[in-house]
N, C-alpha and C positions, 0 to 999 in steps of 0.2 A: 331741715329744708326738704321739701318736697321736689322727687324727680320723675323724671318723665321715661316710661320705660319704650327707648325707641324704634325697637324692635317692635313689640306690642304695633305702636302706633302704624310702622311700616306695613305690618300683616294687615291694620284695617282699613288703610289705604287701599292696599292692591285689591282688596276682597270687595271693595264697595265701588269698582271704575266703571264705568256710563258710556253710551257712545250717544253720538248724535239721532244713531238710525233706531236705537232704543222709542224716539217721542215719533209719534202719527202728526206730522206738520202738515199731512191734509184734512184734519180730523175735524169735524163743524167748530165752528166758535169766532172763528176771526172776523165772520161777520160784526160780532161783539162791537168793533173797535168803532166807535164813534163819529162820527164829523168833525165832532165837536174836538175830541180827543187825540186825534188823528197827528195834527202838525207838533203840538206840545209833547206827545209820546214818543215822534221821530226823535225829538232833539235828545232827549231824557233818554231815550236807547242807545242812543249815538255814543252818549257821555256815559254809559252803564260800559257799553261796550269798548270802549278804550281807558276805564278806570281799569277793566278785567286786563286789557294789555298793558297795564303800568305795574300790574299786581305779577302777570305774567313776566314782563324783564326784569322786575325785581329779584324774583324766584330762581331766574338762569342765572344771575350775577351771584347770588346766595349759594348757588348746588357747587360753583367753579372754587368759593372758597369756601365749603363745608368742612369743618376739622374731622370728619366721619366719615366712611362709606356712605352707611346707614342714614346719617344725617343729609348726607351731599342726595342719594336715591328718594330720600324724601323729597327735597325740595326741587329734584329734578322731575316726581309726579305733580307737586302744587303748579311749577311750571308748567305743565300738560295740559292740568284742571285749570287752570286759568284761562288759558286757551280756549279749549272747549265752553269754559264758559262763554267766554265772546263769540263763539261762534255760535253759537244759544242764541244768543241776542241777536247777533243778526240775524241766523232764521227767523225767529218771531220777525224782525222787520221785512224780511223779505215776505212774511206770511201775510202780512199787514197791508201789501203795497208798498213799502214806505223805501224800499231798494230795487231796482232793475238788474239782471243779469250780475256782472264781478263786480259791482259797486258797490265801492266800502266808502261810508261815511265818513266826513272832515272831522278831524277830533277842533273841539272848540280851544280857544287863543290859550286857557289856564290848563288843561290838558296837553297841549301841544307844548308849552314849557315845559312841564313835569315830564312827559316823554325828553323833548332835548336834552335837559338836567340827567335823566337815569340812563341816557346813550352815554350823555361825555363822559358822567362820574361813577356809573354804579359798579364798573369792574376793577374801580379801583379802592371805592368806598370798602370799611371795616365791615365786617359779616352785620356786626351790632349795629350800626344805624342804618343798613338794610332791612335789619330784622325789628325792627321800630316804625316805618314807614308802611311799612307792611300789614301791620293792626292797625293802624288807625285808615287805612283805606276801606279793608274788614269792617269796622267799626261801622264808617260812613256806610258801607252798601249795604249790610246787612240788616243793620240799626233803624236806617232812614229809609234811604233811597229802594231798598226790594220791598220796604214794608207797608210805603207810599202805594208801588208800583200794585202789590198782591190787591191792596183795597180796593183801588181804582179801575184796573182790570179786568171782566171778567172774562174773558177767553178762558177756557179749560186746559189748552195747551200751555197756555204760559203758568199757570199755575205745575200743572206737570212739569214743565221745564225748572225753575223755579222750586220742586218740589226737590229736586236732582242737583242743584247749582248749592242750594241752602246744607243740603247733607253734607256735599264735600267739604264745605266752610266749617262744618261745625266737628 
């Protein structure tokens, strides 16, 4: 059976961390973004942006019962990077237009369960079917929904950003 050396893994975590002020969000391109494109990409950010906070409180529920240090310091960075990734997302929207000033977008009605669900249950849920919900959101965003997003896009920033978002995943 194949293991995972966690150490290893923790060193290329901390080695590979990002910040926001890393990406130029005044940099040409947002022009880019369409008319056409413009309202359909609000929603699709929106829902990018609050999958990244379900993947986010999954991660603090998972660090609080890590049977490891190691293990628990890991998923208390996925916690972080998660974060930050949302907050990615909304830059782009804020770059876009698509946000004013502290306004965070409505998570829609089937994210907004999935949030309530992982507030009532996830700190009492077993480590393992946190750690199961967990890839298959991975799956969806990385799979579909960033791969839609890269094609359709062209702004240079979000690809940059997006360049940084995909690393941490993988």
């Amino acid at each position: 059976m194949a293991s995972i050396d966690l150490d290893k893994m923790l060193a290329k975590i901390k080695s590979t961390q990002w910040a926001l002020s890393d990406i130029d969000w005044d940099a040409p391109g947002a022009e880019l973004i369409t008319e056409e494109q413009w309202p359909k990409l609000k929603d699709f950010m929106a829902d990018l942006m609050w999958i990244e906070h379900v993947g986010a409180r999954a991660f603090a529920a998972m660090a609080k019962k890590a049977p490891t240090d190691t293990l628990r310091e890991i998923y208390t960075y996925f916690h972080a990077e998660e974060q930050r990734h949302a907050n990615a997302e909304m830059a782009l929207m804020k770059r876009w237009g698509m946000l004013e000033g502290d306004e965070i977008p409505e998570p829609n009605i089937n994210l907004r369960l999935v949030i309530e669900w992982l507030d009532r249950y996830s700190d009492e849920m077993p480590v393992y079917v946190l750690g199961t919900v967990v890839p298959m959101l991975e799956i969806a965003l990385d799979g579909a929904l960033c791969t839609f997003l890269l094609e359709t896009v062209k702004d240079p920033v979000c690809h940059q950003a997006f360049e940084k978002i995909n690393d941490d995943e993988s």
